[in-house]
TORKOL-4160 file (C-alpha; in steps of 0.2 Angstrom, whole numbers, padded with zeros to 4 digits, m for minus):
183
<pt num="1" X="0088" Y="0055" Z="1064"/>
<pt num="2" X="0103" Y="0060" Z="1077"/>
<pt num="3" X="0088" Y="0066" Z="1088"/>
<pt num="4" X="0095" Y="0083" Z="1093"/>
<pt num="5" X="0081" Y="0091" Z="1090"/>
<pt num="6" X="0063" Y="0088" Z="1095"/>
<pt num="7" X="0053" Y="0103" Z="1087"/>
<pt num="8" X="0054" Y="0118" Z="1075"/>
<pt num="9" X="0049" Y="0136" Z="1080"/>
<pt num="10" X="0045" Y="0146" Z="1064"/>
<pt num="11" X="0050" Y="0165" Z="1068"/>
<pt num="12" X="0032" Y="0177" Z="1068"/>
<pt num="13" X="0027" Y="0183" Z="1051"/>
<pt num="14" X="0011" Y="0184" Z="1040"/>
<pt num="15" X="0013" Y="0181" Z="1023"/>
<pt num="16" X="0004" Y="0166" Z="1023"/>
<pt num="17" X="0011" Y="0158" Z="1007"/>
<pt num="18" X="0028" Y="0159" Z="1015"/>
<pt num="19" X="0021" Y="0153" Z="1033"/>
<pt num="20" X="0013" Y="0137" Z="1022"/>
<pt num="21" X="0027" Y="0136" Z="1013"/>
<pt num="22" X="0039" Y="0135" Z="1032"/>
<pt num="23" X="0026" Y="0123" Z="1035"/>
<pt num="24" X="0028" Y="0112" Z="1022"/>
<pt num="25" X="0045" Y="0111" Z="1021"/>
<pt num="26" X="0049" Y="0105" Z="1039"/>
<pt num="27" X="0034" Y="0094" Z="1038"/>
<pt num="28" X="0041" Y="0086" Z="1021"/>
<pt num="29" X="0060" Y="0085" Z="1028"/>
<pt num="30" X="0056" Y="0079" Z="1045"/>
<pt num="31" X="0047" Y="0064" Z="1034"/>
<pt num="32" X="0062" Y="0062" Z="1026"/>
<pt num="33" X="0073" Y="0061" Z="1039"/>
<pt num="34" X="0059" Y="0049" Z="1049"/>
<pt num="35" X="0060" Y="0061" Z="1063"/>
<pt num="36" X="0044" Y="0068" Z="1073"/>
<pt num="37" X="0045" Y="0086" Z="1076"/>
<pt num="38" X="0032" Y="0097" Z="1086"/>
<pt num="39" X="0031" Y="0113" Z="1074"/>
<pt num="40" X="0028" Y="0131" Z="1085"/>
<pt num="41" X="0026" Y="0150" Z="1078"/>
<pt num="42" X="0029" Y="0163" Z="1085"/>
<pt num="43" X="0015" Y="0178" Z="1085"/>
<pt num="44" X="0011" Y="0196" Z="1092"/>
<pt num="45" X="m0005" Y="0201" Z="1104"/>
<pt num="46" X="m0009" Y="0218" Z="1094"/>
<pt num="47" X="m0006" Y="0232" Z="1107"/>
<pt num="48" X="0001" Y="0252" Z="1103"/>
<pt num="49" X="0018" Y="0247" Z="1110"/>
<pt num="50" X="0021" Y="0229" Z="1101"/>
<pt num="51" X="0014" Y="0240" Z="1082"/>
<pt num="52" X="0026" Y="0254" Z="1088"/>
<pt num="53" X="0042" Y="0244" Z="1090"/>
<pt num="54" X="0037" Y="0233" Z="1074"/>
<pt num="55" X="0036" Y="0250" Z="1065"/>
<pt num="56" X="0054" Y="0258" Z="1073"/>
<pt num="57" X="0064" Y="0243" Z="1079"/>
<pt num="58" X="0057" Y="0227" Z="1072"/>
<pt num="59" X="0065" Y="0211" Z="1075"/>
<pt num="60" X="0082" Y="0206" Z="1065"/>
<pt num="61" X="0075" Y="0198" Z="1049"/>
<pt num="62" X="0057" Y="0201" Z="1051"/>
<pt num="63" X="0046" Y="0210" Z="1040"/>
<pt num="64" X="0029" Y="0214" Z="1040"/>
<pt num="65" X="0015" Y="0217" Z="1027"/>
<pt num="66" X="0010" Y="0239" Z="1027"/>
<pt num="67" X="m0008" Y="0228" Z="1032"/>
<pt num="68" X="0002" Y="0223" Z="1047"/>
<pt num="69" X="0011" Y="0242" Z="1052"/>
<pt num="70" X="m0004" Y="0252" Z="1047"/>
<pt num="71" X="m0014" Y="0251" Z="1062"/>
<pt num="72" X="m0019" Y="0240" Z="1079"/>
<pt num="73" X="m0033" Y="0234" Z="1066"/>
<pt num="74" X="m0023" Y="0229" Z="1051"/>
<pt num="75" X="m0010" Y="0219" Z="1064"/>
<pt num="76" X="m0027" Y="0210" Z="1073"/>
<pt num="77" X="m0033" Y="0207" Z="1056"/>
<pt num="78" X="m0015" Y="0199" Z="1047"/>
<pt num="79" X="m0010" Y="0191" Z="1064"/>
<pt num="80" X="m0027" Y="0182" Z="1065"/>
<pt num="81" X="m0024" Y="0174" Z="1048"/>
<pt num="82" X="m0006" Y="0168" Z="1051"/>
<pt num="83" X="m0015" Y="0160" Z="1069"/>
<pt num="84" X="m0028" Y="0153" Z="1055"/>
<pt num="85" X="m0013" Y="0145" Z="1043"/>
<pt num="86" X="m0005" Y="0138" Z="1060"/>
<pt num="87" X="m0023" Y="0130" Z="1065"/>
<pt num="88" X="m0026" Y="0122" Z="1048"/>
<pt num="89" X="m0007" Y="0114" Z="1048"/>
<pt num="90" X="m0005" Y="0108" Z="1067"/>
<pt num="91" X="0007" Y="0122" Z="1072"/>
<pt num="92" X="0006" Y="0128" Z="1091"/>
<pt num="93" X="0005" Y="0148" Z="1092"/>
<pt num="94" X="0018" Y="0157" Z="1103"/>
<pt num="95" X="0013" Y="0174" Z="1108"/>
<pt num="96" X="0029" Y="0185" Z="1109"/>
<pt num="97" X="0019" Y="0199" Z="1119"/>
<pt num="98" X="0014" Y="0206" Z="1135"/>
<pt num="99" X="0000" Y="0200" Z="1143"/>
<pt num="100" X="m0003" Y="0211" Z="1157"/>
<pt num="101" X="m0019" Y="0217" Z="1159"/>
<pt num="102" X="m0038" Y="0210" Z="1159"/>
<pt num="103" X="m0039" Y="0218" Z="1142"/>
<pt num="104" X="m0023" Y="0212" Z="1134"/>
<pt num="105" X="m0031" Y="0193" Z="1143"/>
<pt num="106" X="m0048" Y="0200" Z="1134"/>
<pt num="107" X="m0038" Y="0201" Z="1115"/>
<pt num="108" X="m0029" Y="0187" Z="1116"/>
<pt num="109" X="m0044" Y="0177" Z="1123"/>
<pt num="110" X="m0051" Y="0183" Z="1107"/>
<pt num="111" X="m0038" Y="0181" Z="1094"/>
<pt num="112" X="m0034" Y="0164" Z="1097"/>
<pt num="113" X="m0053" Y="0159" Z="1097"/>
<pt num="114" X="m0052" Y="0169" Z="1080"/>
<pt num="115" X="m0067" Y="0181" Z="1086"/>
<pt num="116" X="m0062" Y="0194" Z="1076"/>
<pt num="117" X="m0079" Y="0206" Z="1083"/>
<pt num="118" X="m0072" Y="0204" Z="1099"/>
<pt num="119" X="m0056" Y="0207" Z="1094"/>
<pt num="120" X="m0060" Y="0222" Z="1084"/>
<pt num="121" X="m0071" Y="0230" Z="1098"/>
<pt num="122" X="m0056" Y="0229" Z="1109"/>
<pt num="123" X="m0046" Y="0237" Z="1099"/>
<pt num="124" X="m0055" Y="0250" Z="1093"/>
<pt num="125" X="m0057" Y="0255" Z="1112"/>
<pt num="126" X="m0038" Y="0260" Z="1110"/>
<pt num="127" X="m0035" Y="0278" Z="1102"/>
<pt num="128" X="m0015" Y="0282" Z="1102"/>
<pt num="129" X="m0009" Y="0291" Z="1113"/>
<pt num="130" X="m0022" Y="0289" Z="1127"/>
<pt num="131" X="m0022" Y="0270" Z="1126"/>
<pt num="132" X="m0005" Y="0266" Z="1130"/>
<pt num="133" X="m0008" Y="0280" Z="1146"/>
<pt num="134" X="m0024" Y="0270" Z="1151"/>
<pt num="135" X="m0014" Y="0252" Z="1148"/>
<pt num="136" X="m0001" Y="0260" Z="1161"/>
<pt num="137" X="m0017" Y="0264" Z="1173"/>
<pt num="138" X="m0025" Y="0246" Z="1170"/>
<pt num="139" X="m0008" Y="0238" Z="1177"/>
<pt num="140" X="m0005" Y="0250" Z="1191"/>
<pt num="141" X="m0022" Y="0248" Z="1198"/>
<pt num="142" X="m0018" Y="0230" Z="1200"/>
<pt num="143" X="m0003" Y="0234" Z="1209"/>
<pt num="144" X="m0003" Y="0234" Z="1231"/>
<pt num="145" X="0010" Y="0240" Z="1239"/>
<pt num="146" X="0022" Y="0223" Z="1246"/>
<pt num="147" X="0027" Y="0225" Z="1266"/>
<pt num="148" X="0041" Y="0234" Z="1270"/>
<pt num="149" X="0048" Y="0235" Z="1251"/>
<pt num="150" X="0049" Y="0251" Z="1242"/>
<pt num="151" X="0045" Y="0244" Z="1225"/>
<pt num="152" X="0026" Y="0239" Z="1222"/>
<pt num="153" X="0020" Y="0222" Z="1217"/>
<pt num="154" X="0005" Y="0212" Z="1208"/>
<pt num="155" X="m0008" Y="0203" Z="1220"/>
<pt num="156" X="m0007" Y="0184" Z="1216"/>
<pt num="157" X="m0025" Y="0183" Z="1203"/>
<pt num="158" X="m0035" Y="0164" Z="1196"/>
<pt num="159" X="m0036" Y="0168" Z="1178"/>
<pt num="160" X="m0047" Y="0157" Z="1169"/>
<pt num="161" X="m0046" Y="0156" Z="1151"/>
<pt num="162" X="m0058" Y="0144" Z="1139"/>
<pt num="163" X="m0053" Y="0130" Z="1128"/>
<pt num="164" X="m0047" Y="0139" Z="1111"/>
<pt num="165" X="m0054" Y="0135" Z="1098"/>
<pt num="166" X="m0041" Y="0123" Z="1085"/>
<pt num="167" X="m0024" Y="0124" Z="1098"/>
<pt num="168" X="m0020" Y="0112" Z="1112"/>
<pt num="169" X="m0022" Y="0119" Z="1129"/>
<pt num="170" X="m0010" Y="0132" Z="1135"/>
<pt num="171" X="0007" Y="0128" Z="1142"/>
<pt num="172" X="0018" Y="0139" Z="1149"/>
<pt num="173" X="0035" Y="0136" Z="1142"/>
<pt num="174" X="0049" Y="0146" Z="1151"/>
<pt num="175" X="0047" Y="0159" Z="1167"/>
<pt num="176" X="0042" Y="0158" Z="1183"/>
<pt num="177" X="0026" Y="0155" Z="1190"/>
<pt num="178" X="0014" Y="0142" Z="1190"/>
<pt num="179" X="m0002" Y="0141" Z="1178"/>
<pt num="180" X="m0019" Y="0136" Z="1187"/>
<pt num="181" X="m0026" Y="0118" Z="1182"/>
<pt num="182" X="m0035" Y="0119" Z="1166"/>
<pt num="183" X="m0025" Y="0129" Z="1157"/>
């Protein structure tokens, strides 16, 4: 009513009773209260170094299914159904993660289309330890030395990314930077 606030972000998770539950309960107040709010989740690109820091130092409040920690395969496959609660109820995903690389472009690309062969093929790709050493290659290849500075730097690159499938086009929200036209 006051109009202090504008839209809802639901922290990541995926139990999707709870997540339809969140859902329903913002959907049912802010009828309520008359008030029109965007709703937005949070969610995680499966990678070796987002599973291993779910595992060791997850965020305050979070937990996750033993589906979710076991492996980059159980986190593709319970992430990919939280994304499929937010695509039936309206709710505009938020990926917490890095995006750094052609492949982690590749799986997210993937996830948020819900092409969960994709998705698995890209994954299984990535063995611990070896994977997060080839991630660190991907991202250094990509890297040229900047003129007279003794740090390095990543060449400017036209990412194109597809229509996914069920969500709005993507935004960036917060960072600098620019987004090319059509995404």
């Amino acid at each position: 009513r006051t109009g202090i606030f504008k839209d809802v972000w639901l922290n990541t998770g995926v139990d999707e009773d709870l997540l339809r539950e969140g859902i329903q309960f913002v959907r049912e107040t802010s009828i309520r209260l008359g008030v029109q709010v965007e709703l937005f989740a949070s969610a995680m690109l499966p990678s070796v170094a987002q599973l291993q820091q779910m595992r060791e130092r997850p965020w305050n409040g979070v937990q996750f299914s033993e589906e979710f920690l076991s492996s980059l395969r159980g986190m593709a496959q319970a992430t990919s159904r939280a994304l499929d609660v937010f695509r039936d109820n309206g709710v505009e995903p938020i990926v917490e993660s890095k995006v750094r690389t052609s492949t982690d472009l590749s799986k997210l690309s993937a996830i948020l289309d819900n092409d969960t062969t994709m998705l698995h093929a890209l994954i299984d790709e990535e063995s611990p330890p070896a994977s997060a050493e080839r991630e660190k290659q991907e991202i250094m290849k990509d890297k040229v030395p900047a003129e007279g500075a003794r740090g390095l730097r990543r060449p400017p690159k036209q990412v194109e990314v597809a229509e996914l499938q069920g969500f709005p086009p993507v935004k960036r929200r917060w960072g600098k930077g620019t987004i090319a036209s059509g995404l």
